[in-house]
N, C-alpha and C positions, 0 to 999 in steps of 0.2 A: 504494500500500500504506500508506503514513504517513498519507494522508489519513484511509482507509478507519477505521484505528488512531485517530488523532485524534476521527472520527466519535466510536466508540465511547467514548471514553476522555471526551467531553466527554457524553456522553448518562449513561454512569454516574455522573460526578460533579454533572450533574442531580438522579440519581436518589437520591445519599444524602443532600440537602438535603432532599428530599422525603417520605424515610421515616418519617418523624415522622407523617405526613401519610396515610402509606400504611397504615402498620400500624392508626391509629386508625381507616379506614376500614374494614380486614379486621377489625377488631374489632367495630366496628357491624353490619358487613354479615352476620357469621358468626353473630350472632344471642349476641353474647358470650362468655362463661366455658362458658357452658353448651349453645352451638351450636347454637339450637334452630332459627334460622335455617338452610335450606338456601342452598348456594354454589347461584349462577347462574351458569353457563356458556355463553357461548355458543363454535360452535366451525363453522370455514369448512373447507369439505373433509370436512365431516360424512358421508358417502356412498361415499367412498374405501376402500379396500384399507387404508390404514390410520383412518382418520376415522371407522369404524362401530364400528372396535372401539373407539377413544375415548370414542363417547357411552356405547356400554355400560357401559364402567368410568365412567363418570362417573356414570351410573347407579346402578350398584352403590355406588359412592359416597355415595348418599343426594342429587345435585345436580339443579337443574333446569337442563336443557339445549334451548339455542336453535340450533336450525342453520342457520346462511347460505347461501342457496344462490341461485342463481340462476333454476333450474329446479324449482318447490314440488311441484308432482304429482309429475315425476323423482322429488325426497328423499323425499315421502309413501310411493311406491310401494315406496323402498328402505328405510325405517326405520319399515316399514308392524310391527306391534305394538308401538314404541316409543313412550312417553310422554316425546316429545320436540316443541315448538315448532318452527316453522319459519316464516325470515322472506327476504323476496325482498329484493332492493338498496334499493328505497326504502324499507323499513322496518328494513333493518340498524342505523338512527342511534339509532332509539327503543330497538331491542331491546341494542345492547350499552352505552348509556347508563344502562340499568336491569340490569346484569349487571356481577359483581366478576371474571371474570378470562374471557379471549378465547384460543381453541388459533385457532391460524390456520394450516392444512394445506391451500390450496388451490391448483392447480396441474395442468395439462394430465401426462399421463403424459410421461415421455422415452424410455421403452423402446418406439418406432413408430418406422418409417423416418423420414427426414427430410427433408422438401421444406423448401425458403426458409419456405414457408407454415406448417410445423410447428413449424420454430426460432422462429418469431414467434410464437408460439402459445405456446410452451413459455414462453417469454419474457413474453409480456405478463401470461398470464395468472396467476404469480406476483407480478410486476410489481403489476399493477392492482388486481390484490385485494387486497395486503398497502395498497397505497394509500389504498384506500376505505375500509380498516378502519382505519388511522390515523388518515382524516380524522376518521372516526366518533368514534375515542375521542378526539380533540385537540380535536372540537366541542362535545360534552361539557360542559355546566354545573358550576363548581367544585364539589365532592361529589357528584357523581354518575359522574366518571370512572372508568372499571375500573381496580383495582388492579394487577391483571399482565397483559400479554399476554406468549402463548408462541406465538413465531414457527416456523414451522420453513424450514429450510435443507438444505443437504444438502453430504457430504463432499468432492464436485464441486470445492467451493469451492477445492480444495490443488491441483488437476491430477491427473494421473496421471506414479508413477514408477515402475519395479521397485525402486528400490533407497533412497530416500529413508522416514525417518517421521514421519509427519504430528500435531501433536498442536492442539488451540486454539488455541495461540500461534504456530501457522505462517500465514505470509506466503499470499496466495492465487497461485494460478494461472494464464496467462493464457489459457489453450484457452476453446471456447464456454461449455461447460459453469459454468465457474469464472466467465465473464463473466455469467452467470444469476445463479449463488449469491451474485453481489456487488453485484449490482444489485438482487435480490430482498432483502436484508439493509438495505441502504442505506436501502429503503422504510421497516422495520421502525425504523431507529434514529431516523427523524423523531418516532416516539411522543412524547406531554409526558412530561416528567422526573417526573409526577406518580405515573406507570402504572411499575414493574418489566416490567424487559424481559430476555428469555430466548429466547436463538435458540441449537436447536438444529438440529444440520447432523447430519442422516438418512444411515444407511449403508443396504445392500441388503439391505431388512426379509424376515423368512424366514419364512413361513406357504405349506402347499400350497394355497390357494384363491386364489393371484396373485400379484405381484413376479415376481421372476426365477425364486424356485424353483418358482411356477406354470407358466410355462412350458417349465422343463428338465423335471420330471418325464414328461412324456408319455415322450419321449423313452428315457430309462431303464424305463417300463413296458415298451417295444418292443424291450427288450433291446438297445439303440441307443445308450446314454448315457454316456456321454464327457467329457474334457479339452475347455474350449469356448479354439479358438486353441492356443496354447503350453501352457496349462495351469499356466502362471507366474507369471501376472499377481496379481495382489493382490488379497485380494476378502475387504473390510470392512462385514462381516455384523451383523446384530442379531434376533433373535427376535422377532414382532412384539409380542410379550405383553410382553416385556422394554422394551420403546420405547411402545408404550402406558402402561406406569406409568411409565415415565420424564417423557413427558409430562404426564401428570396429577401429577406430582410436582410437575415444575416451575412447574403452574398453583397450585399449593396452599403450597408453601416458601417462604419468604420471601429461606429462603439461596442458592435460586437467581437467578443475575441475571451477566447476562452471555452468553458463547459455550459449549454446550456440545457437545463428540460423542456423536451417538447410535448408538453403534458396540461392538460386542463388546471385550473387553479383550487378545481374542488371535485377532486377523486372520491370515487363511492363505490361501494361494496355493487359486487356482483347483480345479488339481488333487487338492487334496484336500478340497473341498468337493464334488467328485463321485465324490471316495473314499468320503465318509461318506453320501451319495445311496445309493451302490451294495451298501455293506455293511447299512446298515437295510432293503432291499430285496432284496437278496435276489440282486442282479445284479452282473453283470459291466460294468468302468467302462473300459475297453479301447481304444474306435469314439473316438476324438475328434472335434468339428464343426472343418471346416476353416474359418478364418478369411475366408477366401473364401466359403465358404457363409452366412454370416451378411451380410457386406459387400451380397452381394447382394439378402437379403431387407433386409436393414433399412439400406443405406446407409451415411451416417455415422454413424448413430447404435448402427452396431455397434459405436462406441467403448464404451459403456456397460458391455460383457460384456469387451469384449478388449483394455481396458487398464482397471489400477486404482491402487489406492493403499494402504499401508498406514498405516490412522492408528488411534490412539491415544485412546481416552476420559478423559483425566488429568484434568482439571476437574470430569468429572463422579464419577468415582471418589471426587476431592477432598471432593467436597459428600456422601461417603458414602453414593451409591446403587447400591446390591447387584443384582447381574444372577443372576439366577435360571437363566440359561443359559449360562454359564460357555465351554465350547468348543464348535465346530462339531457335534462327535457328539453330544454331550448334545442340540443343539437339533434335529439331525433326528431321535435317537431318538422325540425328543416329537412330533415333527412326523409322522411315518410311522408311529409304533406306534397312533397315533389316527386316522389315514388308515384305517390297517389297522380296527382293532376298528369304525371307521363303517361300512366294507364289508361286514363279520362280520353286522351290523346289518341 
C-alpha cells in the first residue's frame, strides 16, 4: 500500500514540475485564446458500453477523435456513422503522439463467469493496454507528448465490505478484483511526468442497453425481479451520462490530476436499487435471485453483484463536478421513462 502511495505521490510531484510545460502545450495545441484548434483525442475502449458514449460527447465537443482498437473493421462496424479515426496497435505511437489528451477505457468485461482463462484475460488485458499506451506516450518526441491521459480504474480497487466507506484516500484491497485495479493503475502511473494523469476508478455504470442494469432488467420485465443475494450489499452506482462527462472532464481540466471516484454521491444497498427498478416499472421487487443461482451461472465472478462496497466521490466533488443524477431514483426515472417512450416509438 505505501509503495502503491509513494508511486503516486512521486509521479504527481513529477507532474507539477512539468506544468509549466503542460499548460503551454494545451495552449498551443487548443489553437489559443480563441480555440480555433480542435482537441485531439484519442481514446482505447472506444466501442465499449461505456467508450461509445465517450467518442460521442467528444464529438459533441467539437474534438477529433482516434480510436484504439485492436480489431479496425470490429470499431468501423460499431462506430459505423461516426467521424471518428481509427488506429490498430502499430499505429497507436503515430496516432497518440499527434493527439493532446488519451481516455484509456480498455479492458475484457468482468461480469462472465470465471475460468483461470478469464481472470487472465481480465487481467492482462487492462494490464497491457494501459502499457502500450504508456509506452506510446513516454516514446513521444519532447513537444509532441499528450498533455493528459485519463486512465480508468475501477472501485474494485477498496475490496468489498458491508460496513466500511470507501473514499480516494482509502488503502486498497486484497481480493482478485483489487489485485487488477492495482496492477492496472500501477501501469498508468509509469506515464512521463510531462503528461497529467487522472485515474478514475468506475462504479456500476447504469444505462439499460448493458452493465448490470442491462442484465437485471429482463428479469423484472418477467415480473421476476428481485433483491440479487441478501439484498445488502452495497452497490456504488453512476449514471453512464454522469461518468461520460466526468471523463471528458477530466480529459479537458487541468485541475484534475490524481485519483478520482466515478461513483454516485449516495450509494445504496442492493435492495433498493431494485426498489427503484421496480417502482419506475411498474413491478413488483419481491422474487429475490438466490445467491446460489448466480454462483452457479457465473462462478466466482458472482462476487461482482453479491458483495460490494460503499464508496464515496470526495475528490471528485472537491474538483467541483456536478452529477446530474443525484440519487438512484432520479437515474432510473431517466433511465426507464426513455426505455418506455422508445417503445411508444
Amino acid at each position: 500500500e505505501m509503495r502503491a502511495c509513494a508511486s503516486m505521490q512521486a509521479h504527481l510531484k513529477g507532474c507539477k514540475r512539468e506544468k509549466k510545460c503542460r499548460k503551454e502545450r494545451a495552449h498551443a495545441t487548443s489553437g489559443g485564446e480563441n480555440g480555433e484548434t480542435p482537441r485531439r483525442v484519442c481514446v482505447s475502449g472506444g466501442t465499449g458500453f461505456i467508450g461509445k458514449e465517450v467518442v460521442k460527447e467528444l464529438l459533441r465537443d467539437g474534438c477529433q477523435v482516434c480510436v484504439l482498437t485492436r480489431e479496425a473493421e470490429k470499431a468501423k462496424a460499431a462506430l459505423q456513422g461516426e467521424e471518428v479515426r481509427v488506429a490498430v496497435p502499430a499505429q497507436w505511437k503515430e496516432a497518440i503522439c499527434s493527439c493532446d489528451a488519451v481516455i484509456n477505457l480498455a479492458g475484457e468485461p468482468v461480469a462472465s463467469r470465471w475460468s483461470e482463462h478469464i481472470k487472465a484475460e481480465i487481467m492482462q488485458s487492462r494490464v497491457n493496454a494501459t502499457r502500450s499506451i504508456v509506452d506510446a506516450i513516454n516514446g513521444c518526441p519532447d513537444g509532441k507528448r499528450p498533455s493528459t491521459l485519463v486512465s480508468a480504474s475501477a472501485v474494485g480497487y477498496y475490496g468489498t465490505s458491508d460496513t466500511a466507506t470507501f473514499d480516494e484516500s482509502s488503502p486498497p484491497g486484497n481480493d482478485y478484483l483489487a489485485q487488477v485495479c492495482q496492477a492496472w493503475e500501477k501501469e498508468a502511473q509509469k506515464v512521463h511526468p510531462e503528461t497529467r494523469l487522472a485515474i478514475v476508478r468506475i462504479g456500476v455504470t447504469l444505462e439499460r442497453d448493458g452493465g448490470a442494469l442491462g442484465r437485471m432488467l429482463p428479469a423484472f420485465q418477467m415480473f421476476a425481479g428481485g433483491p440479487v443475494g441478501s439484498g445488502k450489499q452495497w452497490f456504488s452506482w453512476i449514471h453512464r451520462e454522469d461518468l461520460v462527462r466526468l471523463l471528458v472532464e477530466a480529459s479537458r481540466n487541468e485541475n484534475f490530476e490524481g485519483v478520482y471516484n466515478g461513483t454516485s454521491p449516495n450509494p445504496v444497498r442492493m435492495e433498493d436499487t431494485c426498489q427503484a427498478i421496480a417502482r419506475n416499472m411498474g413491478r413488483s421487487s419481491w422474487l429475490p435471485v438466490p445467491s446460489v443461482v448466480l454462483q452457479a451461472v457465473l462462478g466466482e465472478g458472482a462476487a461482482t453483484v453479491l458483495e460490494g462496497q460503499q464508496v464515496l466521490p470526495t475528490r471528485t466533488l472537491d474538483a467541483g463536478f456536478e452529477f446530474k443524477y443525484k440519487t438512484i431514483f432520479d437515474a432510473m426515472a431517466a433511465i426507464l421513462k426513455k426505455e418506455t417512450a422508445e417503445k411508444v416509438k
